[in-house]
C-alpha positions, 0 to 999 in steps of 0.5 A: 514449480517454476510459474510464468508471470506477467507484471502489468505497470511494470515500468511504474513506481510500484512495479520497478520496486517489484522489478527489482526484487524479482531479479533473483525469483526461479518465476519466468517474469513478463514485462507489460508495460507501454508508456516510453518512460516506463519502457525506459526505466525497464531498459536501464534495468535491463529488462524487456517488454513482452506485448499485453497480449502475448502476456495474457496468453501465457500468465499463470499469473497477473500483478496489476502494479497500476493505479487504483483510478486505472485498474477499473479501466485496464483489467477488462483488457487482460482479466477476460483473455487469462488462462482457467485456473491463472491468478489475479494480484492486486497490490491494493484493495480498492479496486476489489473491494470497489468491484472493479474487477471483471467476474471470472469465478475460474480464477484467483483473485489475491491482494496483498499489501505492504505495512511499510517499515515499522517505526519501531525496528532493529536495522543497524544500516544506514540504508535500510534505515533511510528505507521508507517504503521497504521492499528495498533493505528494511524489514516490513510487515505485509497484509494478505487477503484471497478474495476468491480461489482455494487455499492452495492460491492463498499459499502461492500468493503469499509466497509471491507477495513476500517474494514482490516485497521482501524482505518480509517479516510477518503476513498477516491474512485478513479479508478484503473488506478489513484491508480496506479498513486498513487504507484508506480509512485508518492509515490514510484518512487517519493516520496521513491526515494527522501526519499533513497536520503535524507538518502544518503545525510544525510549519505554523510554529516556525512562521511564529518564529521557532527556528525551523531546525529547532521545530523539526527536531522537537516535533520529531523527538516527540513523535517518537516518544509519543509513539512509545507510550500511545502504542506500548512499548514503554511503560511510562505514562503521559504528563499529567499535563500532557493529558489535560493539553491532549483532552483540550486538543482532540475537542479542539481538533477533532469533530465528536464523529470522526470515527465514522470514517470506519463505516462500511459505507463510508469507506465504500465511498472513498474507495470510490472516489479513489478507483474514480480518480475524484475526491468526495468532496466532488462526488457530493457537489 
């Protein structure tokens, strides 16, 4: 069944690599977007714009391809004008899960969001290994999450998330609240943070006179085996020497608490702050 969909933020990051993968979709697409640079990178894909009112009209469904600070403010423009029965697709949880979504119980509302490409992968091509973020020549993984709707829009969602971020391997369905668990709290607030403090440490390493080229391949190396023996996939175990530097460096580095990032409170509130466009440290002052 050939649906009418409206892509809002089209013209963004996010919503050219949605773009791009829907040149080939049976869907009839409309493109909502109103910043002249978005309007742009449209035109050199040789896409055209369709009026955010025209839009609403006639979706069967809405993807807010915007970001989470802006959601809160735009939905409530085009989620009131939508069809009975049309779906809502947010590529994100914070703004579900934050509330920032209009109530509107005669719709879907479906999130989706993509693993990103494993570490660990069988590419064999140059692109799709140099593919960080997938939805381009990598296999990734994604999550799927129906926050209100029948098992029927659950299907038609996933169908359409493997078509916004393919190619797609594996859709996990979990609930809104465990992909909000998912980011920000583990692999932003954890995972990104860690990855900043590799960087920096690489970084204080050549200040102190490693050669740059030498740091990189060494800290880069050891990310890999690192990722190999924490997650699994060999079966070898670390040095005992790199067990006693590992207990040193988590008192050293980490506060005995740091788990609490997972706290439904906890991850409520940087929800907050990241649908508010503020960080909590400015929320608490």
């Amino acid at each position: 069944m050939t649906q009418t969909i409206a892509l809002f933020g089209a013209g963004g990051k996010m919503g050219c690599r949605i773009a791009d993968n829907f040149k080939t979709t049976t869907n009839r697409i409309l493109y909502v977007e109103v910043s002249p640079a978005g309007v742009e990178r449209l035109a050199s894909r040789g896409l055209s714009v369709t009026s955010q009112q025209e839009a609403i009209a006639v979706a069967d469904v809405a993807i807010l391809a915007l970001p989470d600070s802006l959601i809160g403010k735009v939905a409530p423009s085009i989620i009131p004008g939508l069809k009975p029965g049309a779906m809502v697709i947010c590529l994100d949880p914070a703004a579900p899960y934050g509330g920032e979504l209009p109530e509107r119980a005669d719709l879907a509302y479906f999130i989706t969001h993509p693993c990103h490409p494993p570490v660990i992968h069988d590419e064999t091509e140059k692109d799709a290994q140099m593919d960080f973020f997938g939805a381009i020549k990598a296999k990734q993984h994604i999550v799927c999450a129906l926050m209100q709707g029948t098992e029927s829009d659950y299907a038609n969602g996933e169908a359409l998330a493997r078509e916004m971020f393919a190619p797609v391997m594996d859709a996990y369905r979990v609930t809104v609240e465990q992909m909000a668990i998912l980011e920000p709290a583990l692999s932003e607030t954890v995972a990104a943070t860690c990855f900043v403090i590799m960087r920096e440490a690489m970084d204080e390493a050549v200040r102190r006179g490693v050669p740059e080229a030498a740091a990189r391949a060494f800290i880069l190396g050891h990310m890999k085996v690192n990722i190999g023996i924490v997650f699994n996939f060999i079966n070898s175990p670390f040095s005992d020497g790199a067990l006693m530097a590992i207990e040193r460096g988590k008192k050293s580095l980490f506060k005995p608490d740091w788990k609490d990032v997972f706290k439904p409170e906890n991850v409520l509130a940087e929800i907050k702050a990241i649908t508010e466009g503020t960080s909590l440290a400015q929320k608490r002052q």
